[in-house]
C-alpha positions as CSV (number, residue, x, y, z in Angstrom):
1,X,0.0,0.0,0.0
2,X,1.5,3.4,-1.0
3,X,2.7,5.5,1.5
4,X,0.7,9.2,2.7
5,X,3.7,10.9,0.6
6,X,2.5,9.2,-2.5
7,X,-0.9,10.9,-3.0
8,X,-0.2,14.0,-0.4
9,X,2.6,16.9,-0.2
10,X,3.0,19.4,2.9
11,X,2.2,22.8,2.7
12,X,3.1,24.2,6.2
13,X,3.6,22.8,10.0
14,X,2.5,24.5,13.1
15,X,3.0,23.6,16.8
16,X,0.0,21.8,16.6
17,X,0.7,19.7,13.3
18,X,0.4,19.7,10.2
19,X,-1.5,21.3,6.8
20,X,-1.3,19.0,3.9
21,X,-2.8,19.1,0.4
22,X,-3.9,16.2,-2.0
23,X,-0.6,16.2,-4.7
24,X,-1.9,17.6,-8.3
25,X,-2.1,14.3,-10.5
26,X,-3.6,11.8,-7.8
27,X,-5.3,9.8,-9.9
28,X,-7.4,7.9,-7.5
29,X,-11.3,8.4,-7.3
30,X,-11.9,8.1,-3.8
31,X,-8.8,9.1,-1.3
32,X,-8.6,8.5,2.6
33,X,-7.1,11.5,4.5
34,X,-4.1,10.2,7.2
35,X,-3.7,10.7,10.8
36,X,-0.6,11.5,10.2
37,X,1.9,13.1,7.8
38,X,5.6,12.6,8.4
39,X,5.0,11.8,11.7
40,X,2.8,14.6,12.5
41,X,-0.8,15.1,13.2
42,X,-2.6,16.5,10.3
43,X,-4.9,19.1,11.2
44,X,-5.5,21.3,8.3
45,X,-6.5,19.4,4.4
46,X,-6.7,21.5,0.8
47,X,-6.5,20.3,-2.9
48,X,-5.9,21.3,-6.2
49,X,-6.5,17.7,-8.1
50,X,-8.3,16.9,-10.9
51,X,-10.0,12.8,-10.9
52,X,-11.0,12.8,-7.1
53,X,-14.4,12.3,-6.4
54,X,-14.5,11.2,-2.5
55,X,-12.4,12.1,0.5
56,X,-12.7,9.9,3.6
57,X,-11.4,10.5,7.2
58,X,-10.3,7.9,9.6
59,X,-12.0,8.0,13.1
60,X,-10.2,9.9,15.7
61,X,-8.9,12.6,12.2
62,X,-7.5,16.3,14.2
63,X,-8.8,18.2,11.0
64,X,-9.5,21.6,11.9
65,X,-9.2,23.0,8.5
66,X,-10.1,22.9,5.4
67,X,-8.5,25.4,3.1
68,X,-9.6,28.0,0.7
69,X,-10.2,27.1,-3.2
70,X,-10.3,23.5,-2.3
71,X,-9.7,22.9,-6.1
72,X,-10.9,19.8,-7.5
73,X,-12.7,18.6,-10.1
74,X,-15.9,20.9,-9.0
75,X,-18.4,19.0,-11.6
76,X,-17.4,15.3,-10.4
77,X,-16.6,15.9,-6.4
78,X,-19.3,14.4,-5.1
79,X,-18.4,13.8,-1.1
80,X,-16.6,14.5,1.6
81,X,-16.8,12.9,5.4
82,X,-18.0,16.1,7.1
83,X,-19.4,13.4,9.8
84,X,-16.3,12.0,10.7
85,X,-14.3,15.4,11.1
86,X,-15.4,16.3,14.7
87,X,-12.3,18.8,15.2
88,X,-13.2,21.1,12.0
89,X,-13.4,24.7,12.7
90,X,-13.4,26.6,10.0
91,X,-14.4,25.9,5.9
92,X,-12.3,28.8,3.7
93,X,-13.4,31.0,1.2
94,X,-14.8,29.5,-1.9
95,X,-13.8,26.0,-0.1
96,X,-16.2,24.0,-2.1
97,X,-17.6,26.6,-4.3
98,X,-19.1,25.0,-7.8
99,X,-19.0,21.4,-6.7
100,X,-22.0,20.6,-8.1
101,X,-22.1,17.1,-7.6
102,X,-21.3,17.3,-3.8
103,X,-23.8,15.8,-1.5
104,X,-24.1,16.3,1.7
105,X,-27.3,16.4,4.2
106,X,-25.1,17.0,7.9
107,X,-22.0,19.3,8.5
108,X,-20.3,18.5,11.7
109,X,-21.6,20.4,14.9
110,X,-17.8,21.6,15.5
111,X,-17.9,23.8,12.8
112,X,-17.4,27.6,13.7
113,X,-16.9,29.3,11.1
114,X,-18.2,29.1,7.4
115,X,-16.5,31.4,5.4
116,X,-17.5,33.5,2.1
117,X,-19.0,31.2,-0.9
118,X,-17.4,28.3,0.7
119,X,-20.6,26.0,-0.6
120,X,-21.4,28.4,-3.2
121,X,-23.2,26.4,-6.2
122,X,-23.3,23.3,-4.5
123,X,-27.2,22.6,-6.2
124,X,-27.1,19.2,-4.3
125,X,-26.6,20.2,-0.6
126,X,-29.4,19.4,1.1
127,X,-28.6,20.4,5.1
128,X,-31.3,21.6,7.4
129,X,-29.7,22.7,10.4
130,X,-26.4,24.7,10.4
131,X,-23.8,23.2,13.3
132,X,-24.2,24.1,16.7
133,X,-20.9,25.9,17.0
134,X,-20.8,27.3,14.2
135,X,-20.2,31.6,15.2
136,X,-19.7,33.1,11.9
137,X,-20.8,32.4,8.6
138,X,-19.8,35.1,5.7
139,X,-22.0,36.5,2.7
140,X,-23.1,34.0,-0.3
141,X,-21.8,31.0,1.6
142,X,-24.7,29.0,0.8
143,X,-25.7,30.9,-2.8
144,X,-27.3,28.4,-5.2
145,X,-27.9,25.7,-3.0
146,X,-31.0,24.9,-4.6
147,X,-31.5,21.0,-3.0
148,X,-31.7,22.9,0.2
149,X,-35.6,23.5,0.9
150,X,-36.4,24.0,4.4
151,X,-34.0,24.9,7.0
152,X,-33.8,25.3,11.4
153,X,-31.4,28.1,13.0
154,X,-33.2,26.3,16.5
155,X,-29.3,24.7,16.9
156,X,-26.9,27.6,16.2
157,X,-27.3,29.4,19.8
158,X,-23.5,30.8,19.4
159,X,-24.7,32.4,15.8
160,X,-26.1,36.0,16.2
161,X,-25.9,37.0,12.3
162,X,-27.0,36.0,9.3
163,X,-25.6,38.3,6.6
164,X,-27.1,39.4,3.6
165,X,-26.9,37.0,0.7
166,X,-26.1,34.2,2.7
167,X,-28.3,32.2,0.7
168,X,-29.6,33.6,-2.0
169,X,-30.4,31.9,-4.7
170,X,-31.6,29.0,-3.2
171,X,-35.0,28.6,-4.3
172,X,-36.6,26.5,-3.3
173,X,-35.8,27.1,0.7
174,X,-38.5,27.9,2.9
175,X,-37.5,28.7,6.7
């Protein structure tokens, strides 16, 4: 089985761990994101691949992170394990923005922060409650989510603003 190195490259290191990114040319469909990288926790995941269609997460993943532009594929990414990342703070800017195929009805309740467009023109998200850590969540970050249709604020206490935009464009949403 090929080592982490073979289908991931580091992009920085903190005291904490480690930030990684899926190497451009990993040809594999579906992908399973390490504990580890060189021996150091990986807390912090981005992309910029072509061909991937799934990411998984091992049980007891640190992810925290998951970068800006997460570049891949936006028609064919269909899914990532949101359920399994219970340390994820914070989705960047434009994170999954134009992955049309993604699915996903549940984001993990450690989420706090959602930044700007990060699910923007994801048609096929269908979530109905946003996390119930989440604090902050920036303009358009849900913009042409059409599969969402109803939607409960009843489990974001910690979330005291909705801003403008936030999701417009999803049509068929009724709160």
């Amino acid at each position: 089985m090929p080592t982490s190195e073979a289908y991931f490259e580091l992009t920085s290191t903190t005291e904490n761990g480690v930030y990684i990114k899926i190497k451009d040319g990993c040809l594999k469909e579906a992908i399973t994101i390490p504990l580890t990288y060189g021996e150091k926790t990986v807390i912090g995941l981005s992309a910029s691949v072509n061909g991937v269609k799934r990411i998984y997460c091992m049980d007891d993943n640190e992810i925290a992170y998951i970068g800006e532009d997460f570049k891949t594929d936006r028609v064919d990414f269909e899914y990532i394990d949101f359920n399994r990342m219970q340390h994820l703070a914070v989705i960047g800017d434009n994170a999954f923005k134009g992955c049309t195929s993604l699915q996903c009805t549940e984001l993990s309740d450690s989420i706090e922060e959602i930044q700007i467009r990060a699910f923007d023109g994801c048609s096929k998200i269908a979530i109905t409650k946003l996390p119930a850590n989440l604090q902050l969540i920036q303009g358009y970050a849900f913009r042409d989510c059409s599969s969402i249709t109803n939607f409960s604020f009843k489990n974001s206490a910690l979330l005291t603003t909705i801003p403008t935009y936030c999701f417009s464009g999803c049509l068929n949403l009724t709160l």
